[in-house]
C-alpha positions as CSV (number, residue, x, y, z in Angstrom):
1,X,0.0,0.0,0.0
2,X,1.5,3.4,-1.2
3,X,2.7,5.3,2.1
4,X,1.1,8.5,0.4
5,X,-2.1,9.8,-0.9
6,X,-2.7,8.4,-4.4
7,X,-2.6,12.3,-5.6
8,X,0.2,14.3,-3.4
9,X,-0.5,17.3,-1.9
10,X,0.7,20.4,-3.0
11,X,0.3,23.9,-3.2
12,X,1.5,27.1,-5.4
13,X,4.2,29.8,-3.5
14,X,4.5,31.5,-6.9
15,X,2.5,30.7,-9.8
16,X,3.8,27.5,-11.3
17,X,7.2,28.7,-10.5
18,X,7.4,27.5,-7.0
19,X,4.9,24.5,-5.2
20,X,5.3,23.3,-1.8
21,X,4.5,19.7,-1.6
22,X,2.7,18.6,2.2
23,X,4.4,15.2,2.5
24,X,7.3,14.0,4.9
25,X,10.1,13.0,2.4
26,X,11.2,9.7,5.1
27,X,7.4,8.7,4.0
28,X,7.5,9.8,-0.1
29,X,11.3,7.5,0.0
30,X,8.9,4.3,0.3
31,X,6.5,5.6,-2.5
32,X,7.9,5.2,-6.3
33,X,4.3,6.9,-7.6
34,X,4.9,9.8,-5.1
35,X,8.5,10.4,-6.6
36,X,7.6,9.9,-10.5
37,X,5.0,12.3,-9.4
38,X,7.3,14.9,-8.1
39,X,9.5,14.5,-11.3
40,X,6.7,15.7,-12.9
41,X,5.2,18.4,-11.4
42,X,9.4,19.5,-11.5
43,X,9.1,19.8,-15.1
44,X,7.0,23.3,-14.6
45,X,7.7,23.8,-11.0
46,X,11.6,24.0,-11.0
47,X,11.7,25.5,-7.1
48,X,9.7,22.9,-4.9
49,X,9.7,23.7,-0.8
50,X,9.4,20.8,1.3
51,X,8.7,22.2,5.0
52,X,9.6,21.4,8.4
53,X,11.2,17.8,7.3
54,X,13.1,16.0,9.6
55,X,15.6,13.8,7.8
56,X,19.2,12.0,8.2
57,X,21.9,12.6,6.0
58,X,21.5,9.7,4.4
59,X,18.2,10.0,3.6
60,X,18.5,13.3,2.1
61,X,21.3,11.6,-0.3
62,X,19.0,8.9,-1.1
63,X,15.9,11.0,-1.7
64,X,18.7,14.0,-4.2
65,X,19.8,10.3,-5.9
66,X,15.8,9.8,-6.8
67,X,16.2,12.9,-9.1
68,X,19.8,12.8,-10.7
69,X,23.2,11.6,-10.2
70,X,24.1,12.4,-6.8
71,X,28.0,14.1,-6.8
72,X,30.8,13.7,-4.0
73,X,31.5,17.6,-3.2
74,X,34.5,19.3,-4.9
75,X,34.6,21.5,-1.9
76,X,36.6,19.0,0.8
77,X,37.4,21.8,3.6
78,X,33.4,21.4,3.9
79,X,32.1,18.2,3.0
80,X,30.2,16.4,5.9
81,X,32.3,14.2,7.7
82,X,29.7,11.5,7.2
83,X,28.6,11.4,3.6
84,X,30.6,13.0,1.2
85,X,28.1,13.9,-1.2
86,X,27.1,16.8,1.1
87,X,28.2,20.2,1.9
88,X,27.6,22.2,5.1
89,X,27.1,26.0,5.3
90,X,27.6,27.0,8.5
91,X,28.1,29.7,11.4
92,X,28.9,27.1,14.0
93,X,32.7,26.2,14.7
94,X,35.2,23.1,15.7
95,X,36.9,23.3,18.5
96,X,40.1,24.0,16.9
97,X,38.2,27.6,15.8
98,X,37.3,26.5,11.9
99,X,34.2,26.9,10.9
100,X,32.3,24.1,10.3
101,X,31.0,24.5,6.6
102,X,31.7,27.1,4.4
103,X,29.8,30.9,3.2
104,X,29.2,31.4,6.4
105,X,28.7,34.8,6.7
106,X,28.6,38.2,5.4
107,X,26.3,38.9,1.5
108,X,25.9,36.1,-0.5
109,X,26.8,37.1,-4.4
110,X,23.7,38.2,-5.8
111,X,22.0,36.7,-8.0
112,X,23.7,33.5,-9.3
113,X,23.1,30.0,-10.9
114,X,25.4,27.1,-8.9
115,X,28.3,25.7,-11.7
116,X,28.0,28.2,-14.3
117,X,31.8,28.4,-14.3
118,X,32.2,24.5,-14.6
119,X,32.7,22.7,-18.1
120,X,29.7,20.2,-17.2
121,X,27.8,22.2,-14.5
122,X,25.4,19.6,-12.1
123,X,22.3,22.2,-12.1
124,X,19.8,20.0,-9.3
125,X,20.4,21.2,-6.0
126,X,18.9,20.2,-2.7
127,X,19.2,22.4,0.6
128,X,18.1,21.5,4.3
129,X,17.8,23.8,7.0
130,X,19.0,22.0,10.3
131,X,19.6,25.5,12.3
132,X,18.3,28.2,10.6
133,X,18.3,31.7,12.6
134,X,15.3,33.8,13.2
135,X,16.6,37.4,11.8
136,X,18.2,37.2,8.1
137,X,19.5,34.7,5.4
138,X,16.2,34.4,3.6
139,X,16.6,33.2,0.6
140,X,15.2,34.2,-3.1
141,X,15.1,32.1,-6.1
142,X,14.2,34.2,-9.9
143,X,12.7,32.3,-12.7
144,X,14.5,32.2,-15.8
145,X,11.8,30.8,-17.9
146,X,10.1,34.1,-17.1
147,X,13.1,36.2,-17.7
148,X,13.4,35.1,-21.5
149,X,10.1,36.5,-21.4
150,X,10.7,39.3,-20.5
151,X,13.5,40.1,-22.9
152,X,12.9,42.6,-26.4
153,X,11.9,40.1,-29.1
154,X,15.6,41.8,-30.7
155,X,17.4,40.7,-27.9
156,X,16.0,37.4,-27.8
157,X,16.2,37.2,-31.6
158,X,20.3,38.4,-30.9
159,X,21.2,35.8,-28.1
160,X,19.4,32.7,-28.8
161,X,21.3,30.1,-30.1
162,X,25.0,31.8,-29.2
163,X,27.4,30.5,-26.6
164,X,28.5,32.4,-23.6
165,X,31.9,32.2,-22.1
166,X,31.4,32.0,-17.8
167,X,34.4,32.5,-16.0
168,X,35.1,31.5,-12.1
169,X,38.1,34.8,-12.1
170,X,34.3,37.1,-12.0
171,X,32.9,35.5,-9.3
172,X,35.9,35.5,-7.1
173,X,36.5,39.2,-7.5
174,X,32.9,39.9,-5.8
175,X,33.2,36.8,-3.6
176,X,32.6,37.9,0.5
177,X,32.8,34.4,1.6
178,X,35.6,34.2,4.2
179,X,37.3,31.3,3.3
180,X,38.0,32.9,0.1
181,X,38.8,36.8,1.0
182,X,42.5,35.4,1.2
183,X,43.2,35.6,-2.4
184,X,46.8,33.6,-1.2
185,X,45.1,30.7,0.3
186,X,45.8,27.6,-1.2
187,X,41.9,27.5,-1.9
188,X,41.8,30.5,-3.6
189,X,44.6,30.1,-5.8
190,X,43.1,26.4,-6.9
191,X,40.1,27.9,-7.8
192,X,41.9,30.4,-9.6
193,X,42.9,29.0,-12.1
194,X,39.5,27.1,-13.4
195,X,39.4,27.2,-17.1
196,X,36.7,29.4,-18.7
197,X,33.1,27.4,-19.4
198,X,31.3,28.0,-22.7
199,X,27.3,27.4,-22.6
200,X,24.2,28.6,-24.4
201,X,22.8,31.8,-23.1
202,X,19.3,30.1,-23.5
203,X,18.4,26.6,-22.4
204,X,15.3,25.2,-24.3
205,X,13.6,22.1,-22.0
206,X,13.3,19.1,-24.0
207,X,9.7,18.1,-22.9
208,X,7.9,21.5,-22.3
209,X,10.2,23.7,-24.9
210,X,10.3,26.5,-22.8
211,X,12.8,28.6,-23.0
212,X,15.1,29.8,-20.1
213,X,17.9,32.5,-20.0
214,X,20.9,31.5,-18.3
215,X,22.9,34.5,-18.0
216,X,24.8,34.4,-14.2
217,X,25.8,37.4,-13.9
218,X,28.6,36.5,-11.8
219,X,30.2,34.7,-14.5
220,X,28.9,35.3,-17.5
221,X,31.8,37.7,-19.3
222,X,31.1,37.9,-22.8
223,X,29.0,36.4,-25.9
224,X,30.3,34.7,-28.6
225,X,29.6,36.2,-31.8
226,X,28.9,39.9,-30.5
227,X,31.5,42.8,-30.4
228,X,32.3,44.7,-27.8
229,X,30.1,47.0,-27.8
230,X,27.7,45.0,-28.2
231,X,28.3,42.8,-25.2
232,X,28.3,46.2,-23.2
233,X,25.0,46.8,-24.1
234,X,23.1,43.5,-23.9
235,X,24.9,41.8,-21.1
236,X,22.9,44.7,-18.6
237,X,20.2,43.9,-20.5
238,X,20.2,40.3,-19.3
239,X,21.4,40.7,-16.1
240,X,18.6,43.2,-15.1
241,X,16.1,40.5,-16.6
242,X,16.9,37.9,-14.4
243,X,16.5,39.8,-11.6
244,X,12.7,41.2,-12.3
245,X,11.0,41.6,-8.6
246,X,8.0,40.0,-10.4
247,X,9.9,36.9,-11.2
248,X,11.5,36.7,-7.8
249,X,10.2,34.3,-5.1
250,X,11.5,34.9,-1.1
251,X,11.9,32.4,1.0
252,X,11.6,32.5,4.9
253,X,14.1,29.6,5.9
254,X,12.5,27.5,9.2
255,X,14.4,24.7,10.8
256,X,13.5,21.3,8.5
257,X,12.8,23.1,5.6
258,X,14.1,21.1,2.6
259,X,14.5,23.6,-0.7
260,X,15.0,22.0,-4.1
261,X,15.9,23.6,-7.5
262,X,17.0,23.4,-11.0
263,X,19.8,25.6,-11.9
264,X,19.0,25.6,-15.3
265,X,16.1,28.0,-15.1
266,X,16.6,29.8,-12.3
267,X,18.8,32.2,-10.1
268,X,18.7,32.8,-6.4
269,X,20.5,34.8,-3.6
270,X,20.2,35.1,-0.3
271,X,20.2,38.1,2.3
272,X,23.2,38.9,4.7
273,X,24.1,36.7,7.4
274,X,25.7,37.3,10.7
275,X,28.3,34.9,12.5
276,X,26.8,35.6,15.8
277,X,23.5,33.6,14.5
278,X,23.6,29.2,14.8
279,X,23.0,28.4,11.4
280,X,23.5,24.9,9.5
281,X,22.3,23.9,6.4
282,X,23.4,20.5,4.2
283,X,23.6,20.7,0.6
284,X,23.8,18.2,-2.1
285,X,24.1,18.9,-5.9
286,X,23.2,16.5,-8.4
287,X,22.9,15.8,-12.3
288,X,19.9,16.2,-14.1
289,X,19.3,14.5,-17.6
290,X,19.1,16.7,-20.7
291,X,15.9,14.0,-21.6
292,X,13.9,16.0,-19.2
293,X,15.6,19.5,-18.1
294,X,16.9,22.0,-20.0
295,X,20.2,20.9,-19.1
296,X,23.6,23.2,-20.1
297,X,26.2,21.5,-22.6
């Protein structure tokens, strides 16, 4: 007997941009029809808000691996000790004085998309609130499908089809994150010297063949095809785009909540944080297939 309703519960945050499904995930891990039907409501929902969940590492590994090919972190300063496909984000310390995940405080880096920088970017991503504070770090996701959208039909008719280059160098120079202000650590130099990324500008899903810009500002340096001056001029263009309040969803963070998006069409941020507030959150990052997302190659 399925451990869920035949039909799962949901609701809309944000028109179809953003649902939050009323199940405990330890309960949808024994239902195959419950997932399948999550995969599909994920197909036109690409931010879906699981609330106050309270799961174990390994189950959040096991429920990320229902959706995509679960990855080991690149990050090893803060992978979990227990499972290395996850990543902590953390005010809290060691003993020794290190913090205990990464990011953990100060402005996040505006609006972004996760691996832009990365040859093969893994654009699923799971978060889980395990100590969330009460004041700050709210967190805002922006739909991309609606930023295309939003774009002149000349700019649209300019960009789609071209290849941007996204470059790590951009993001580091606007980076606040602690562990990387110290443009000498070993850390920083590594990341340094990551090879530029070339993508499309506009990801086209496979099933639903919408359209979705995918223009991080925080790497995106330059189009192929376009001059300079052009680039000057549209690259604003696209960056203001993907910001659009309208298209912007905000998230108030509550310990158990489980958050789970596509890079692929959409951006997020999240508000300042302060090191004197506990805060903990686990992160896995997994592959999607380009059958069924509009995945970046």
């Amino acid at each position: 007997m399925s451990a869920v309703a035949t039909e799962l519960k949901y609701r809309k945050l944000h028109s179809d941009f953003v649902i939050e499904i009323e199940e405990p995930i330890n309960e949808l891990l024994k239902d195959p029809d419950a997932i399948e039907q999550i995969r599909q409501l994920w197909q036109t929902s690409p931010l879906i808000i699981f609330r106050r969940q309270s799961i174990e590492e390994e189950e959040q590994v096991r429920f990320t691996s229902m959706f995509g090919q679960c990855e080991s972190a690149n990050r090893k300063d803060i992978q979990s000790p227990y499972r290395d496909e996850i990543i902590y984000f953390s005010t809290l310390r060691y003993a020794d004085g290190r913090f205990v995940g990464g990011f953990a405080g100060g402005d996040d880096v505006d609006w972004h998309s996760d691996q832009t920088f990365k040859v093969r970017p893994a654009t699923g991503a799971m978060l889980y609130g395990v100590e969330v504070p009460k004041g700050g770090g709210d967190i805002y996701w922006a739909n991309q499908y609606g930023a295309w959208d939003k774009l002149p039909a000349d700019i649209q008719q300019l960009i789609d089809g071209r290849t941007g280059t996204y470059r790590y160098a951009k993001r580091m120079a606007i980076m606040n994150t602690l562990e990387l202000k110290d443009k000498e650590s070993a850390q920083a130099k590594e990341m340094a010297k990551l090879p530029d990324a070339f993508h499309p500008v506009v990801l086209t899903h496979p099933l639903t063949g919408r359209k979705a810009l995918y223009a991080d500002p925080t790497t995106l340096v330059s189009i192929e095809g376009l001059s300079e001056e052009e680039n000057a001029r549209v690259l604003p263009i696209l960056f203001e785009a993907g910001g659009s309040a309208e298209l912007v969803y905000r998230h108030k963070v509550h310990n158990g909540d489980l958050m789970m998006w596509d890079n692929g069409c959409t951006m997020h941020r999240r508000d300042e944080m302060q090191l004197d507030q506990p805060r903990l959150m686990k992160r896995t990052t997994f592959r999607l297939s380009g059958d069924a997302h509009c995945v970046p190659h």
